[in-house]
Backbone as CSV, one residue per row, in Angstrom:
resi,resn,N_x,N_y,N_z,CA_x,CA_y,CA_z,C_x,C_y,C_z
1,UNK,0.839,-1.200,0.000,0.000,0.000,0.000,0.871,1.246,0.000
2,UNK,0.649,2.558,-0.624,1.185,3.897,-0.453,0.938,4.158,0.617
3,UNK,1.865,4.947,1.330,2.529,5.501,2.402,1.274,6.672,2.837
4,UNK,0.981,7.217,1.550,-0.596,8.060,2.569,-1.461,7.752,2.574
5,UNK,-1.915,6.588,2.699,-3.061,5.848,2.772,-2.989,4.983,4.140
6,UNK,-1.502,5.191,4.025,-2.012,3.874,5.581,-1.432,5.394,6.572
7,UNK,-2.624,4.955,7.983,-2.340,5.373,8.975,-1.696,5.261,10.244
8,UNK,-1.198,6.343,11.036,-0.204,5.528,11.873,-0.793,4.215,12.495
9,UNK,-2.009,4.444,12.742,-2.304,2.992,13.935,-2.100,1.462,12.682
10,UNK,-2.244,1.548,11.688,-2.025,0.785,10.843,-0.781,0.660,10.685
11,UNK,0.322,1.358,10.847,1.836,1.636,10.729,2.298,0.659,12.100
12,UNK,1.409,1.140,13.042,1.764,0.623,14.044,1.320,-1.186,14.417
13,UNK,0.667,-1.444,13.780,-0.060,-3.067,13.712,0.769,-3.320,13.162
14,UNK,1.428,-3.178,12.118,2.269,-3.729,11.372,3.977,-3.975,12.086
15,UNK,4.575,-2.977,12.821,5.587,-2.795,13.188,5.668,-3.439,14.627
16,UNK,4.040,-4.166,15.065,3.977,-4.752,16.104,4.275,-6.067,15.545
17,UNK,3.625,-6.380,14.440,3.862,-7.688,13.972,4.850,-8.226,14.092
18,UNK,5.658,-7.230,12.536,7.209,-7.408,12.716,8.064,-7.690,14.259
19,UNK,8.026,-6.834,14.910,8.571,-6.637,16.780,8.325,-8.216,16.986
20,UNK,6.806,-8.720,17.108,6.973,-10.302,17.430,7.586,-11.133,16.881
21,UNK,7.244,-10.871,15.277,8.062,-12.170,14.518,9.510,-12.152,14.525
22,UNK,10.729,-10.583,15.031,12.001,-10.772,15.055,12.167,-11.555,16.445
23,UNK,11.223,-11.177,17.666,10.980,-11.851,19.045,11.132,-13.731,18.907
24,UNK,9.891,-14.036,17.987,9.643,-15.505,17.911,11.264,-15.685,17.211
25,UNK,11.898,-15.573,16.632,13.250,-15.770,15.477,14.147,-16.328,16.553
26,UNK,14.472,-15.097,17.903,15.203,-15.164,18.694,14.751,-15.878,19.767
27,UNK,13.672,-16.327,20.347,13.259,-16.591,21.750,13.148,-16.035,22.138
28,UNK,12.395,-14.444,22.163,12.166,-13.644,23.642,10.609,-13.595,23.504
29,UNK,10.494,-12.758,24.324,8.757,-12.105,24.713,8.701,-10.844,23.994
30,UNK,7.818,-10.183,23.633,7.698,-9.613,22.745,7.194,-8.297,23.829
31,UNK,6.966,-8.625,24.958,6.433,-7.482,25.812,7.901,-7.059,26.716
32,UNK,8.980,-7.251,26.255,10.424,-6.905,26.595,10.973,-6.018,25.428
33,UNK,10.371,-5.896,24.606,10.804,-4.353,23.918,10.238,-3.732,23.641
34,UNK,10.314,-2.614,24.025,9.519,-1.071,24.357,9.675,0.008,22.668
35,UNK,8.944,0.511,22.190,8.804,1.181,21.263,8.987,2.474,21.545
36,UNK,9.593,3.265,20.749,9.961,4.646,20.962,10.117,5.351,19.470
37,UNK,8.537,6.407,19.847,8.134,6.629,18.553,9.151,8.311,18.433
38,UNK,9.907,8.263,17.547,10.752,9.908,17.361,10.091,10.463,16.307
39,UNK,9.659,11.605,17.333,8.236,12.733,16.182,9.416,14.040,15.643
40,UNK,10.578,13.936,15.995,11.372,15.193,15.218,11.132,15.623,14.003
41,UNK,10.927,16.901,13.756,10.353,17.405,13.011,8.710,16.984,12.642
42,UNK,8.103,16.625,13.448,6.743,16.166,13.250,5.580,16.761,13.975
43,UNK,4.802,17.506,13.939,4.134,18.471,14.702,3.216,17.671,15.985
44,UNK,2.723,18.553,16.146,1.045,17.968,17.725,0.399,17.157,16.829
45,UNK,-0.174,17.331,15.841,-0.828,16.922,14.918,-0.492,15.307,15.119
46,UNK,0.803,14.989,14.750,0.862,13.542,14.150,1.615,13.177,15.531
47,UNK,1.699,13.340,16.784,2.159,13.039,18.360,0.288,12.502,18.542
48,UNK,-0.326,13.564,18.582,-1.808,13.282,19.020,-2.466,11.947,18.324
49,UNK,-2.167,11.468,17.215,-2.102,10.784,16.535,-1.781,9.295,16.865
50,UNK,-0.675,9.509,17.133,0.436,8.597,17.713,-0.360,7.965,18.827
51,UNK,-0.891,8.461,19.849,-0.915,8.805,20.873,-2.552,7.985,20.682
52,UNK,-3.456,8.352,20.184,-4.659,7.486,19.631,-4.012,6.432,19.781
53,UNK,-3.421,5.723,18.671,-2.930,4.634,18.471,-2.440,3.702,19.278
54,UNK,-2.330,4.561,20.393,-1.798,3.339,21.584,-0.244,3.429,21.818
55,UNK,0.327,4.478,21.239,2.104,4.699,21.310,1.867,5.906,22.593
56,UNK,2.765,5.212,23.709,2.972,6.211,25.053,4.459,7.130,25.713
57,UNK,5.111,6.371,24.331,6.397,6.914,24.560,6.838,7.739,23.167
58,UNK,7.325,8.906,23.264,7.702,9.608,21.999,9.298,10.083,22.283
59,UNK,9.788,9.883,21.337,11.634,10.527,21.452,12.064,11.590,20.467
60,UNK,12.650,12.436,21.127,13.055,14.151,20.477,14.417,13.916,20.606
61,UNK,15.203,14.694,19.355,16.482,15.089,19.236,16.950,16.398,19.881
62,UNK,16.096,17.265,19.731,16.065,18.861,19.976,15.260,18.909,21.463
63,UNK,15.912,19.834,22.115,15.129,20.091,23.780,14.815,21.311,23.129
64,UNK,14.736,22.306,22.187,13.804,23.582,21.899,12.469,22.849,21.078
65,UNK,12.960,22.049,20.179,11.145,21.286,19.686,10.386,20.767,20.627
66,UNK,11.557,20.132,21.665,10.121,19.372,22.392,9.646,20.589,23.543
67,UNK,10.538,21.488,23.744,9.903,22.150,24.674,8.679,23.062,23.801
68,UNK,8.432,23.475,22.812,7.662,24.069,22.175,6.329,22.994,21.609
69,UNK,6.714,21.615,21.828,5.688,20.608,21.182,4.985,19.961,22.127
70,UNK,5.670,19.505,23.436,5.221,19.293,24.704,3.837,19.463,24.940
71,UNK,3.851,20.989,25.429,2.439,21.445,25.638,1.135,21.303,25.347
72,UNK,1.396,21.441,23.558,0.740,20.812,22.968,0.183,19.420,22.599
73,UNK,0.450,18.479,23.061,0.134,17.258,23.147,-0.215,16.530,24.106
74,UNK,-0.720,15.197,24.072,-1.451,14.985,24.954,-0.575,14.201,26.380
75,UNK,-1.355,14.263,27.562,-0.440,15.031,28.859,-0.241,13.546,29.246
76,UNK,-0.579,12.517,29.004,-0.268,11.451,29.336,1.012,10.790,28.749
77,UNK,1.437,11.438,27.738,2.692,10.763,27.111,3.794,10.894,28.027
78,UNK,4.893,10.030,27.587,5.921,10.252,28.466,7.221,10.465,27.323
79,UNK,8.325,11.428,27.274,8.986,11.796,26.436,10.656,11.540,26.976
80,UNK,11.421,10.993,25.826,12.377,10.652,26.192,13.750,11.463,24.601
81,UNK,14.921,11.963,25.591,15.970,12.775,24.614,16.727,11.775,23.857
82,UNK,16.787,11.591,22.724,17.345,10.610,22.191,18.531,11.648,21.262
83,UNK,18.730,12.624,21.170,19.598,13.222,20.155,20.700,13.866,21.402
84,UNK,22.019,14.474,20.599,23.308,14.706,21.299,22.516,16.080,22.389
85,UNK,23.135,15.985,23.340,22.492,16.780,24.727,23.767,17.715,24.925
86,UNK,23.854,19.150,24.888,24.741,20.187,25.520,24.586,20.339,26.449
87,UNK,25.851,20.069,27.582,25.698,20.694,28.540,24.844,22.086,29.044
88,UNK,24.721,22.732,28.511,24.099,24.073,28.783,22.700,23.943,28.532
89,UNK,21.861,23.041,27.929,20.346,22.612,28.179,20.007,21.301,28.455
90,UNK,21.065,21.014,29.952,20.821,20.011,30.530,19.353,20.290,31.647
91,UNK,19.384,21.307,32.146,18.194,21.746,33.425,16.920,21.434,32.076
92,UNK,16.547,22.344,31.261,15.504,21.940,30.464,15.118,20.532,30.112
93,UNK,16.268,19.683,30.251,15.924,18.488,29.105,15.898,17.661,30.709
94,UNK,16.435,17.932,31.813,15.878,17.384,32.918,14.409,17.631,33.562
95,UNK,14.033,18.617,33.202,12.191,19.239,33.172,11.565,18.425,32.405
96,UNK,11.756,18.289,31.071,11.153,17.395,29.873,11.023,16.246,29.532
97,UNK,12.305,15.198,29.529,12.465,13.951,29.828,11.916,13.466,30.741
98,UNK,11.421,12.228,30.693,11.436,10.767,31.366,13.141,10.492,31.224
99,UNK,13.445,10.236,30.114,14.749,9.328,29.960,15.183,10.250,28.917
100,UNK,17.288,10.178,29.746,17.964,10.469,28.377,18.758,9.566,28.014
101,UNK,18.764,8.790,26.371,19.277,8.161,25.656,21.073,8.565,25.551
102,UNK,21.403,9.676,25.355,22.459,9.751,24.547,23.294,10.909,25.275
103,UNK,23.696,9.725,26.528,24.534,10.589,27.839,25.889,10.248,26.819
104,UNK,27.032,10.892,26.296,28.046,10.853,25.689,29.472,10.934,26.252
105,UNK,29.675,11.675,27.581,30.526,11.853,28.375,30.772,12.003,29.760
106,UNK,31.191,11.810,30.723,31.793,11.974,32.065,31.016,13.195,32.304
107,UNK,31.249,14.232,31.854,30.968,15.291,31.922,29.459,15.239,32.073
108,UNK,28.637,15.159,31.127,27.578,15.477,30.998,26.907,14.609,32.015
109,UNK,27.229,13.413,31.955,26.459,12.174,33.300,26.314,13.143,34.303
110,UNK,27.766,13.554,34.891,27.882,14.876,35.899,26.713,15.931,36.064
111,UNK,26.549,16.681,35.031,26.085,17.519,34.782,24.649,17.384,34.696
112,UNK,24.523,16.224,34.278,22.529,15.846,34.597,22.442,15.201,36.209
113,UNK,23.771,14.530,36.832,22.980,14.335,37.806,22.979,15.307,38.928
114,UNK,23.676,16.477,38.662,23.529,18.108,39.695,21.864,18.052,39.226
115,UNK,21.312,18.227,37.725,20.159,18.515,37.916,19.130,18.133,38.242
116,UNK,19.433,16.614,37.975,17.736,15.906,38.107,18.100,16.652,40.358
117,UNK,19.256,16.162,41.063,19.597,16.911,42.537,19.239,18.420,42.389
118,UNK,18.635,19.641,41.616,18.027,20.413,41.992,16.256,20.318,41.841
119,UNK,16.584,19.333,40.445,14.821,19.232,40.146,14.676,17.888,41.486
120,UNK,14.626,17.279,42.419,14.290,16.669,42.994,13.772,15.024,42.528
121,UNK,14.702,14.934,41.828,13.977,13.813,40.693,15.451,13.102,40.112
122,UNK,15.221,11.721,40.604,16.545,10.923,39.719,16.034,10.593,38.348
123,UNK,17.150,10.614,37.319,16.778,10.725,36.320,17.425,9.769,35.366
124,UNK,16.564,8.474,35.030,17.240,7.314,34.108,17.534,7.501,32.476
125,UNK,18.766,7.361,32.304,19.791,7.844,31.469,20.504,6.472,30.963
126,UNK,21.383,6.564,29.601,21.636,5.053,28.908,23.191,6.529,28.593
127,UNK,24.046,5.277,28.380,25.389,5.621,27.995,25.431,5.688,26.454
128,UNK,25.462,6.401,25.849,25.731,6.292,24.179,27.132,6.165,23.797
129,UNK,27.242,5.078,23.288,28.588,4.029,22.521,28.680,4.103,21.106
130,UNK,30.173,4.568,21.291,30.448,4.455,19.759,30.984,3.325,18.991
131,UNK,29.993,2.539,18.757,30.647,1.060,18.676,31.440,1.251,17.762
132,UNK,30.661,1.592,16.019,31.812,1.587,14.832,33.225,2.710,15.220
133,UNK,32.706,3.316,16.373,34.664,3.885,15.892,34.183,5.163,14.799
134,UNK,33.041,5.446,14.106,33.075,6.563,13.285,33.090,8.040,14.154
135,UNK,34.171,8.454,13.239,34.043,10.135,13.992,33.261,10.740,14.025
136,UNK,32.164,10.658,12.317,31.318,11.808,12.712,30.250,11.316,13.801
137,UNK,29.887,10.258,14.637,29.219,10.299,15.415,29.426,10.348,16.841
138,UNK,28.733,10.931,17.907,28.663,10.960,19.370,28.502,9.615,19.938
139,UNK,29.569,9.868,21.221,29.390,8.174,21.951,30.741,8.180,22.467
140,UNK,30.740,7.531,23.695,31.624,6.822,24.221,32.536,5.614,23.112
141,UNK,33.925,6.133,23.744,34.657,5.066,22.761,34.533,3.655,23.974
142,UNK,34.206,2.586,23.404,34.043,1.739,24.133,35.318,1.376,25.304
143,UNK,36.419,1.207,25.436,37.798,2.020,26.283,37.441,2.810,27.218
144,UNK,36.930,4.123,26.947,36.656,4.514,28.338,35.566,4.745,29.150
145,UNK,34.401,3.577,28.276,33.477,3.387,29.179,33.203,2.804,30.555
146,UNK,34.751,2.191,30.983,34.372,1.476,32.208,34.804,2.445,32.930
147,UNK,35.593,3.739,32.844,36.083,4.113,33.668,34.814,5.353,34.112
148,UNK,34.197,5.760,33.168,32.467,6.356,32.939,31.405,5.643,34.153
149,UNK,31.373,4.437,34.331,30.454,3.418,34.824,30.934,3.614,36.228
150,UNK,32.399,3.137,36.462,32.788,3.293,37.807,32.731,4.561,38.234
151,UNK,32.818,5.861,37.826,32.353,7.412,38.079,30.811,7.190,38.841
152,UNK,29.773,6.672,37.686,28.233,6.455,37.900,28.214,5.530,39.166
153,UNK,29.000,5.292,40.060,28.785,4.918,40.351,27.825,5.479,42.140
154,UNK,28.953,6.275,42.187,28.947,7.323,43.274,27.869,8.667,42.679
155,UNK,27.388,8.525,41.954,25.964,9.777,41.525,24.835,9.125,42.354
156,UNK,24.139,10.049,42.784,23.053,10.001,43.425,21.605,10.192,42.768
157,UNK,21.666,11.167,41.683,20.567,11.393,41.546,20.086,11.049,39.840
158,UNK,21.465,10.217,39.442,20.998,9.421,38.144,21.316,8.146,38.096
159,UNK,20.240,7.216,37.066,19.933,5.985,37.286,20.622,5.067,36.202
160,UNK,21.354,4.099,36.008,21.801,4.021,34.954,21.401,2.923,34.562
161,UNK,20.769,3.341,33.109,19.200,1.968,32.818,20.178,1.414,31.743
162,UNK,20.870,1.685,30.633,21.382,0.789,29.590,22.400,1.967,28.894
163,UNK,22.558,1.250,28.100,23.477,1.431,26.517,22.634,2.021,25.049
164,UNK,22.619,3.067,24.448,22.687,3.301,23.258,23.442,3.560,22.222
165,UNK,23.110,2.989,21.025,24.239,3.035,20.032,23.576,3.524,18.941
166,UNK,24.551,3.403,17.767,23.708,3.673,16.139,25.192,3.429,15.081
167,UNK,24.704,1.972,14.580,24.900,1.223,13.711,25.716,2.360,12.731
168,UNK,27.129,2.468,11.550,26.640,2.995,10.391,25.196,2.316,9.355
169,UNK,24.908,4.001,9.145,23.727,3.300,8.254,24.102,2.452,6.950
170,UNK,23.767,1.878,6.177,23.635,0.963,5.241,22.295,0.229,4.864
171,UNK,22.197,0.796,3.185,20.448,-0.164,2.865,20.430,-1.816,3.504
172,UNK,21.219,-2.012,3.520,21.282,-3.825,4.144,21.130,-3.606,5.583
173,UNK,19.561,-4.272,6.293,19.559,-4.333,7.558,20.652,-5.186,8.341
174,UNK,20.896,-6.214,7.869,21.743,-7.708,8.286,22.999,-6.760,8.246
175,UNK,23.474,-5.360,7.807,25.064,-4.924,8.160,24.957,-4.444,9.556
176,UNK,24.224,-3.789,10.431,24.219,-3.441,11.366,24.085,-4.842,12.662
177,UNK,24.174,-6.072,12.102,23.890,-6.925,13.229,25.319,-6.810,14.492
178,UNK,26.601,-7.025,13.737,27.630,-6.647,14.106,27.819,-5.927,15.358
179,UNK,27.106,-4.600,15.046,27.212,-3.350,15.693,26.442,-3.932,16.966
180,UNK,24.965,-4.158,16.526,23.827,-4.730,17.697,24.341,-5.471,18.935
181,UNK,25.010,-6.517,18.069,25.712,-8.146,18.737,27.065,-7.521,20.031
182,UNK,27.921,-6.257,19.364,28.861,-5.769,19.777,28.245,-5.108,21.126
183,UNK,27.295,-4.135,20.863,26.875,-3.438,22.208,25.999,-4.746,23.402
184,UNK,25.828,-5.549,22.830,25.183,-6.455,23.470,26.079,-7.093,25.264
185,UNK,27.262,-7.619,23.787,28.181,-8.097,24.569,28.768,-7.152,25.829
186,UNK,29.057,-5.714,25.344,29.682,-4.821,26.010,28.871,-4.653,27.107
187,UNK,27.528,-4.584,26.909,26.889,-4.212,28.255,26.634,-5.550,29.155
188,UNK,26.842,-6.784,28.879,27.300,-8.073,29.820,28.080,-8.059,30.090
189,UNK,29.465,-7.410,29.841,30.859,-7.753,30.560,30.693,-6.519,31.519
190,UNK,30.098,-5.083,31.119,30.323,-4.247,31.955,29.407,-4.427,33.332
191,UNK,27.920,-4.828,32.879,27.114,-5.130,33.659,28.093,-5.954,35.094
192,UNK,28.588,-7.178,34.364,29.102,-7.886,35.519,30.394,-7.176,36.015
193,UNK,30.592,-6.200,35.733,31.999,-5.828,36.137,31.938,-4.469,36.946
194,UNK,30.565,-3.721,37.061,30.145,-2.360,37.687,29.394,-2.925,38.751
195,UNK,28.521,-2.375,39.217,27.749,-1.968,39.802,26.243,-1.267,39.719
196,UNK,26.305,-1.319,38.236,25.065,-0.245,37.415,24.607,-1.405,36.665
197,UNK,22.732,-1.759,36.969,21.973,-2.217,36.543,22.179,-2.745,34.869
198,UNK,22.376,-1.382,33.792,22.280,-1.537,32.698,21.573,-2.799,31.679
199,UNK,19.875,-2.391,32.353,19.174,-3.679,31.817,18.974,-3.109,30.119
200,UNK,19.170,-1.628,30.081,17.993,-1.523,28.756,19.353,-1.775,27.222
201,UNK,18.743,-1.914,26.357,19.716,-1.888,25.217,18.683,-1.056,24.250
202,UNK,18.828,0.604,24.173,18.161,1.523,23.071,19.280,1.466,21.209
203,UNK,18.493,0.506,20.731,19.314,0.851,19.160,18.181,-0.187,18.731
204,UNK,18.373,0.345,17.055,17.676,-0.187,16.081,16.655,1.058,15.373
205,UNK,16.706,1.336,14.595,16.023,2.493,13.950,14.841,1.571,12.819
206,UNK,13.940,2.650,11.788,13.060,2.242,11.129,13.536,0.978,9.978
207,UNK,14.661,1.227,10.011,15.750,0.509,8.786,16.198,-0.686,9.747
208,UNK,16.531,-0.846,10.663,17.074,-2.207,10.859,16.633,-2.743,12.443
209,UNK,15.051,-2.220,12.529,15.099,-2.427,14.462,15.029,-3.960,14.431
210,UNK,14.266,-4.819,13.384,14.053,-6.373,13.571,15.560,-6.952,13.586
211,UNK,16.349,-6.244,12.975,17.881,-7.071,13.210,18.243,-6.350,14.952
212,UNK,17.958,-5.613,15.406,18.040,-4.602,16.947,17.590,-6.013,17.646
213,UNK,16.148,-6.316,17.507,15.457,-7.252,18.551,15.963,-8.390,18.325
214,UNK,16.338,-8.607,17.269,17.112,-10.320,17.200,18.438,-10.470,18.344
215,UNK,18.771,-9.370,18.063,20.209,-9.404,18.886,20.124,-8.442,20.494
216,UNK,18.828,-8.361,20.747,18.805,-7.883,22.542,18.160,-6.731,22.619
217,UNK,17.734,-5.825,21.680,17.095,-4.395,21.885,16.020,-4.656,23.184
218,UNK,15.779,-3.895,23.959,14.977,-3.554,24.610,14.047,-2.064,24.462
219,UNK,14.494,-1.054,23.866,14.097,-0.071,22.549,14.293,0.189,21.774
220,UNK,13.488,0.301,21.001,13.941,0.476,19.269,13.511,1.842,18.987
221,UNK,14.048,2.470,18.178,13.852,4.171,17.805,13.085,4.237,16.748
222,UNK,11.635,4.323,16.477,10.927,3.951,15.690,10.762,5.851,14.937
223,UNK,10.950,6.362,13.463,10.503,7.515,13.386,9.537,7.057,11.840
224,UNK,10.085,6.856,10.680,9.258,7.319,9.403,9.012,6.051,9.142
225,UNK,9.184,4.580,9.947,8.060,3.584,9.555,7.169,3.474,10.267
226,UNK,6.959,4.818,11.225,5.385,5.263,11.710,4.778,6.203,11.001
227,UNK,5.513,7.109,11.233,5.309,9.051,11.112,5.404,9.450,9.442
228,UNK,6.304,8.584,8.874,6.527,8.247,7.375,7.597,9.455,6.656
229,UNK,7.356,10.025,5.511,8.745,10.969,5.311,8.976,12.215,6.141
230,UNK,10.276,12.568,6.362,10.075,13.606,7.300,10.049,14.704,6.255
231,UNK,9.703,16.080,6.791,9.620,17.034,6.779,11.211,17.736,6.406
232,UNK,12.079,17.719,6.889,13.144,18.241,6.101,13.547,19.519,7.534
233,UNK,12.895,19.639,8.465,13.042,20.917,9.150,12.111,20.579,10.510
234,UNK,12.724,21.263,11.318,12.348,20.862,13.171,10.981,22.034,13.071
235,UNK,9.773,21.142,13.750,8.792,21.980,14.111,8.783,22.457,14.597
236,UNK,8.501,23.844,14.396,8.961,25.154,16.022,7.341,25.613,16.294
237,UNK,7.059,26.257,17.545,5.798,26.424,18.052,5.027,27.228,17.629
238,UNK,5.794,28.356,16.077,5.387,29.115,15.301,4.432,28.438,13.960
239,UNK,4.539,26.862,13.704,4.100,26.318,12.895,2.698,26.026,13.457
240,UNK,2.431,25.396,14.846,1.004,25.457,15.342,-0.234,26.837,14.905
241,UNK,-1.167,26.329,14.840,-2.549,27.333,14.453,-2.380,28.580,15.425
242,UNK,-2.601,29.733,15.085,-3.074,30.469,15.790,-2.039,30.668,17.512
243,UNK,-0.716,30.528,16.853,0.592,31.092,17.406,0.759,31.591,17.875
244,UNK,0.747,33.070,17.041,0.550,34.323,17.042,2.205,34.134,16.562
245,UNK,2.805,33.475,15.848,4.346,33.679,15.297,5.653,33.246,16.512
246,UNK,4.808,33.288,17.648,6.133,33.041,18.689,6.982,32.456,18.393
247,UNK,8.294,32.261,18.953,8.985,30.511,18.605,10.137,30.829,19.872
248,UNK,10.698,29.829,20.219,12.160,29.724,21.295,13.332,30.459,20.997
């Protein structure tokens, strides 16, 4: 079927399917991986949407979209930072978040757990790994992640739920298994070797999450085999009806 004809909740039956049948492949339960729908660049419109459909978790790259998209949507969702986090809009993205995906450094772990300790609120956070070794992406080089873990260890007011990664992309889902299989392992040796829980495993995108769940995902980053092509540009709060032009 064409892509505007089917609707998300139909997007979403389908991507449930799939989720079980990579589940049945491997032996797991299918109610052990959590969906995480990323509306970036995607307005209230298609969150509210989402949100019909039975999707309760949504993931943002940008802490100015979601703080401008937030509001607007419906109050039961729970929202999680999946894109690179600056120190300097760590307090915001500790207001906004449930969970941040893509803690990258010593530093920043630091730096969110002063805040969730002013916001009164511990705040569960995943280590982002750079498995391939590529420069242009954010992540822990796998090397000095243990010395990261043993730091976390002594924080008080953040929780340390798992590992996120991101595969290089490639049209072949089966190239990213590698990558999957790699963070897998890493978070069993570290697991047994810290002190930090690290149950969750966040990787697998619209392109390769059934190779993600074969090999351990516990979230998959679901965006345009729900939400479908993106938009090209971050929704700012000036695009909503009757604005009045504002924006962040």
């Amino acid at each position: 079927m064409e892509e505007s004809v089917n609707s998300i909740e139909e997007r979403l039956e389908e991507v449930d399917r799939r989720i079980a049948a990579a589940c049945e492949r491997a032996g797991r339960d299918p109610a052990d991986v959590s969906l995480l729908a990323v509306a970036k660049t995607f307005g209230p419109d298609a969150v509210t949407e989402a949100a019909a459909a039975g999707i309760t978790v949504i993931g943002e790259n940008k802490v100015q979209e979601a703080a401008a998209k937030i509001p607007l949507c419906p109050g039961h969702l729970k929202w999680h930072m999946i894109g690179h986090l600056q120190r300097n809009k760590v307090c915001p993205a500790v207001e906004l978040f449930e969970c941040i995906h893509s803690v990258d450094s010593l530093r920043l772990l630091e730096a969110i757990d002063r805040a969730g300790r002013e916001a009164g609120r511990t705040v569960p956070a995943m280590l982002e790994i750079n498995v391939s070794g590529e420069g242009s992406k954010y992540g822990l080089k796998p090397e000095e992640t243990p010395t990261v873990l043993k730091a976390a260890e002594g924080l008080t007011s953040i929780e340390g739920r798992g590992l996120m990664s991101m595969p290089p992309f490639a049209p072949e889902p089966e190239s990213a298994r590698p990558y999957f299989r790699r963070l897998r392992e890493l978070r069993d040796e570290w697991r047994s070797q810290s002190g930090v829980p690290l149950e969750d495993l966040s990787m697998g995108m619209s392109n390769d999450f059934e190779v993600a769940v074969e090999e351990g995902a516990t979230w998959v980053r679901l965006g345009s085999v729900l939400f479908g092509t993106r938009t090209g540009r971050a929704w700012r709060r000036q695009d909503a009806p009757d604005s009045g032009g504002d924006d962040l």
